[in-house]
N, C-alpha and C positions, 0 to 999 in steps of 0.2 A: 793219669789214666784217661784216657780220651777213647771213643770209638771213630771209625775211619771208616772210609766210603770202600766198598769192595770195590775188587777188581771189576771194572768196566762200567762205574760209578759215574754219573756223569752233576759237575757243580754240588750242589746242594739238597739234590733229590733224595727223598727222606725214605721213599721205597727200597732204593738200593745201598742204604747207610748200611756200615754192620752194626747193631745194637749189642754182641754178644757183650762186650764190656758191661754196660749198665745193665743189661737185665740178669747177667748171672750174679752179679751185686748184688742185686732187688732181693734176688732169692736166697740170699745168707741171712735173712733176719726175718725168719717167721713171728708172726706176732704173738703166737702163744709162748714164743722164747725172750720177747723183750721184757727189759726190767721193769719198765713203768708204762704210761700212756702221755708221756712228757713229748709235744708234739713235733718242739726243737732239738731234741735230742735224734728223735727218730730222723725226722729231716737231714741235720748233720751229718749221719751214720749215712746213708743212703746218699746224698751228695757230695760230699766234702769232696772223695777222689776223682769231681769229674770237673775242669774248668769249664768244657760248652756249656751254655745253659741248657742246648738242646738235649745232650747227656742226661743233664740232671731233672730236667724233666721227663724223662725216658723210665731210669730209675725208680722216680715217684708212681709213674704208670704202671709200671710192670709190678712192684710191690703192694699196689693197688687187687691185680688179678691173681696173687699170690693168698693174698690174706684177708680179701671181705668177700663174703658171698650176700648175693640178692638176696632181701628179707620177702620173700615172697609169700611166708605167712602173713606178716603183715599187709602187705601188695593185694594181696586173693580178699581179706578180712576187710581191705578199708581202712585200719586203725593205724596209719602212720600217723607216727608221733615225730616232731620234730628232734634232733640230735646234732650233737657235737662231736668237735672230730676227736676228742679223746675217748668218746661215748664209743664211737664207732671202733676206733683201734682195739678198747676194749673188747666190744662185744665180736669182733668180727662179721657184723652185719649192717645194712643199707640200702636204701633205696638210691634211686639216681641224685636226689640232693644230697645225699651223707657220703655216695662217692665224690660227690664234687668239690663239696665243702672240706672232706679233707683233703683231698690232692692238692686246694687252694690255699690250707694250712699251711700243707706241707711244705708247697711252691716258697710261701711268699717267705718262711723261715728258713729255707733257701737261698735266699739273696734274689728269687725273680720275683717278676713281676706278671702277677695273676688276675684274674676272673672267674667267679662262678657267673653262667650264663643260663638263662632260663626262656624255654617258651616250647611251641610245638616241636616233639618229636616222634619221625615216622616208624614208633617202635613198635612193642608187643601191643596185640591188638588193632593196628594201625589199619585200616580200610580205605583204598585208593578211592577217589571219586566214581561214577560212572559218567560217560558222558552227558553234556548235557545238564548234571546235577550241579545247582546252585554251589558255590564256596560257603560252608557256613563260618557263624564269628571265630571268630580268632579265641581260643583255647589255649594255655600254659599248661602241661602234663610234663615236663622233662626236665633236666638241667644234664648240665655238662659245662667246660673249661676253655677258656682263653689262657694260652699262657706267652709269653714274651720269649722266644729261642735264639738263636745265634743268628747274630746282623742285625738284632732289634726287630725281627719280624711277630707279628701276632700270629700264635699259631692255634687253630681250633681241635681241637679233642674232646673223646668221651669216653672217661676211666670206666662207665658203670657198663657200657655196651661192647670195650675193650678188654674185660676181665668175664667174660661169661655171656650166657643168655637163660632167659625161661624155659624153661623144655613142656612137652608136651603135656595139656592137664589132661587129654586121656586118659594118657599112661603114669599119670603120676612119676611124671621126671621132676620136679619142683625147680632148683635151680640148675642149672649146668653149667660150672668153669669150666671156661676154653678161651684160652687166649686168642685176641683179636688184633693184632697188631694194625691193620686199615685202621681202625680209629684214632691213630694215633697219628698215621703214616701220609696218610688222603690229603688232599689240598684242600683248601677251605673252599673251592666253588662246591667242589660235590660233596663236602660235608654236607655244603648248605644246600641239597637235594632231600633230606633229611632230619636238619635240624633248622627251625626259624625260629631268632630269640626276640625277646620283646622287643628289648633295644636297638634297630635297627641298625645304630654304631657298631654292635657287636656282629656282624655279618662276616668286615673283614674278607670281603671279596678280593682274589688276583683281580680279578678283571675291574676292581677300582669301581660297581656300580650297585646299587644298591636294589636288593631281588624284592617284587610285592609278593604281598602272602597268596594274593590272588591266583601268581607265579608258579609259588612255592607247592601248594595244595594240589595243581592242575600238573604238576611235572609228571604224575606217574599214573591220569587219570587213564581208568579202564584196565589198570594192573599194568605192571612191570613182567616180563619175563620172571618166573621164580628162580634167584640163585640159590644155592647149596649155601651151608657155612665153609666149606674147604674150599669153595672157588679159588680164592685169591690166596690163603695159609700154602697150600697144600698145592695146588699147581700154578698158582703162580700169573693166573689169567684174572686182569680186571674186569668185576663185574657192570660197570657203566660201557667197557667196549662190546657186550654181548648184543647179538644183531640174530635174529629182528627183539626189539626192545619188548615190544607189548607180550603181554601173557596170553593172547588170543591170537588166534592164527585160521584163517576160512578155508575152509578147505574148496567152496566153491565161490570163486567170489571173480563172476565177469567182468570187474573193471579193474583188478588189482595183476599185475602180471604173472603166467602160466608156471615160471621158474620162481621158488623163494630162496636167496642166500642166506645162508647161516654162516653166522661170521665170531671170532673175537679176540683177542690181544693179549699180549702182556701185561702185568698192569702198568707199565713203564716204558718208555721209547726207546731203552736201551738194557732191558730186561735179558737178562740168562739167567734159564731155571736152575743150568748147573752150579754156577757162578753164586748169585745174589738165594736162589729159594731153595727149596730140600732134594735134586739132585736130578740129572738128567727128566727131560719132558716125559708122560705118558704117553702112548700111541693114544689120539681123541676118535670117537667111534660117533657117529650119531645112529639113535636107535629110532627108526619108524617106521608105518605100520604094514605100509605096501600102499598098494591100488584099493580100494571098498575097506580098507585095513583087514586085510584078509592074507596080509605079505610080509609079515614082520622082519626087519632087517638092520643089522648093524654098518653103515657105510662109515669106511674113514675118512678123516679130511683130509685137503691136503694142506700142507703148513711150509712155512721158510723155519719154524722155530720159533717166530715171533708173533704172529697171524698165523690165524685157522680159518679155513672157508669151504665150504659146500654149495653147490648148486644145487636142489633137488625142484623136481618137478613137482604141483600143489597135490595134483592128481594121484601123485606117489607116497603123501604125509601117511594117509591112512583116513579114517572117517572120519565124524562129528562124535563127538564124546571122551576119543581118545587121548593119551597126551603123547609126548614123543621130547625125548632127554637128549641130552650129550653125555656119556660117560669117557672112561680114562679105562684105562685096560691096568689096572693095579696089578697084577698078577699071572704071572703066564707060562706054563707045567709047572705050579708050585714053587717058580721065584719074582721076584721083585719083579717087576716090568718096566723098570725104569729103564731108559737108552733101549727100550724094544724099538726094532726100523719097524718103517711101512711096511720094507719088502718082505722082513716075516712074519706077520703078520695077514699080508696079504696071499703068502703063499703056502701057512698051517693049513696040514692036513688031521692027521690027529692030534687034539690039544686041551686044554683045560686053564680056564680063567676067571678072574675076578676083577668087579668093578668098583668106581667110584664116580659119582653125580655131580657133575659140576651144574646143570640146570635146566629146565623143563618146561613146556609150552601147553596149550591146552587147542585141541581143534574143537575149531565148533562150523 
């Protein structure tokens, strides 16, 4: 059993593999059904039917976001205590070292060849620099995996940021499973826009060079545009191609130019949403505010299907305090909106719909 590149797949590209094989695997062996916490049994069960290694570490991943959830009593409390990966299958709980430690278990009772990797990560809690603001020392708060895939390549992942996230301590969400498949999927430059391990060996860059933390710390200073978690799941649009990048946007700003494009991609050079993600594009709307933001308005983009782009004039964003999104038109007279054209879209008269945020800017 092997999983195979979808239709319009191109080499080796891990975005547009089909993982259905290993991951509906993953999800036959709940852990509150297995017999023991025997780490190679589990392993073998989970691997055995796959020769890639890439497979078999797919497998491991996906039965990862299946079966541990974030200890995030412990996480909130302080009192992590260290643990073993039998510890963990057990209890069904972990922080980012007891996801990592077992997936490395798991790996290497696998027949591959693994890493737990440890150092900064731009996770929960995470605070971009401001300009200007000094780099402080270097801090370890994270781990995550190296593991060895098909051709002998190192590939970087992170079971514990790929199987869920924290949800909001407002609202007392505590953990949140949700599968994340980027973490698995991403190329290691732009892991490494998120993760920096002590070992500077463990970087594992395409580009062959080895990133300073000085680097690392300053890639997202002054904020990042805020992406959604469905970005990439659920439409299919890479969040590193979102343009303009910063989270800050001027609404009057003399020396920056009169027009800003808003722009962003597939996560793949050869992406089809119908094809590779969950099923014809949404119609993308950008929502903002007017002139004084006194004009609120939904403009669509225009797109080839692969690329989305907008011109809008600054003067047109809306004020200083506002924010201003991209949504997906999810829904439209109470059905799916998937394969909705432009043109109707463009040319509803009476109608009724629902959205979905792919990502957000702040004017000031």
């Amino acid at each position: 059993m092997a999983s195979k590149p979808k239709p319009g797949a191109v080499g080796g590209c891990l975005k547009c593999r089909d993982f259905s094989g290993p991951d509906q695997h993953a999800a036959r062996f709940p852990r509150t059904q297995l017999p023991s916490s025997d780490v190679g049994w589990l392993a073998h069960q989970l691997c055995s039917p796959f020769a890639s290694p890439t497979d078999k570490a797919r497998a491991i991943f996906t039965w990862l976001h299946h079966n541990v959830d974030y200890d995030t009593h412990s996480f909130f409390s302080g009192n992590i205590l260290p643990s073993t990966p039998e510890r963990t299958i057990t209890s069904g709980l972990a922080v980012c070292e007891g996801y990592a430690g077992l997936f490395a278990a798991l790996a290497l009772k696998a027949g591959l060849e693994a890493l737990v990797c440890s150092g900064d990560g731009k996770g929960f809690g995470h605070r971009p620099l401001e300009p200007g603001e000094p780099v402080p020392a270097f801090k370890s708060n994270h781990a995550w995996n190296a593991v060895k895939i098909d051709n002998g390549e190192w590939k970087l992942l992170d079971p514990c940021w790929g199987a869920g996230h924290i949800g909001c301590p407002n609202r007392n969400e505590g953990y949140v499973r949700k599968f994340n498949p980027s973490m698995f999927t991403m190329d290691n430059d732009e892991f490494g826009m998120k993760h920096f391990p002590t070992d500077n060996s463990q970087q594992f860059r395409t580009d062959g060079r080895v990133q300073s933390y000085e680097e690392f710390k300053k890639n997202d200073m002054g904020g990042r545009v805020q992406v959604m978690s469905d970005c990439e799941p659920e439409h299919g649009v890479g969040e590193r191609s979102i343009q303009p990048s910063q989270l800050q946007i001027k609404v009057n700003d003399p020396y920056g130019p009169p027009t800003i494009r808003f722009q962003f991609a597939a996560i793949c050079p050869h992406w089809d949403n119908a094809r590779h993600g969950q099923g014809p594009p949404y119609v993308m709307l950008l929502n903002i505010a007017g002139r004084d933001g006194r004009k609120p308005e939904y403009k669509p983009f225009n797109t080839d299907n692969h690329v989305w782009w907008l011109d809008v004039p600054r003067t047109e964003l809306g004020a200083p305090g506002q924010k201003i999104s991209v949504y997906a038109v999810t829904e439209f007279n109470k059905k799916n909106a998937r394969g909705l054209s432009y043109a109707t879209w463009n040319n509803k008269t009476s109608y009724s719909c629902n959205f979905g945020s792919l990502c957000m800017w702040e004017l000031v």
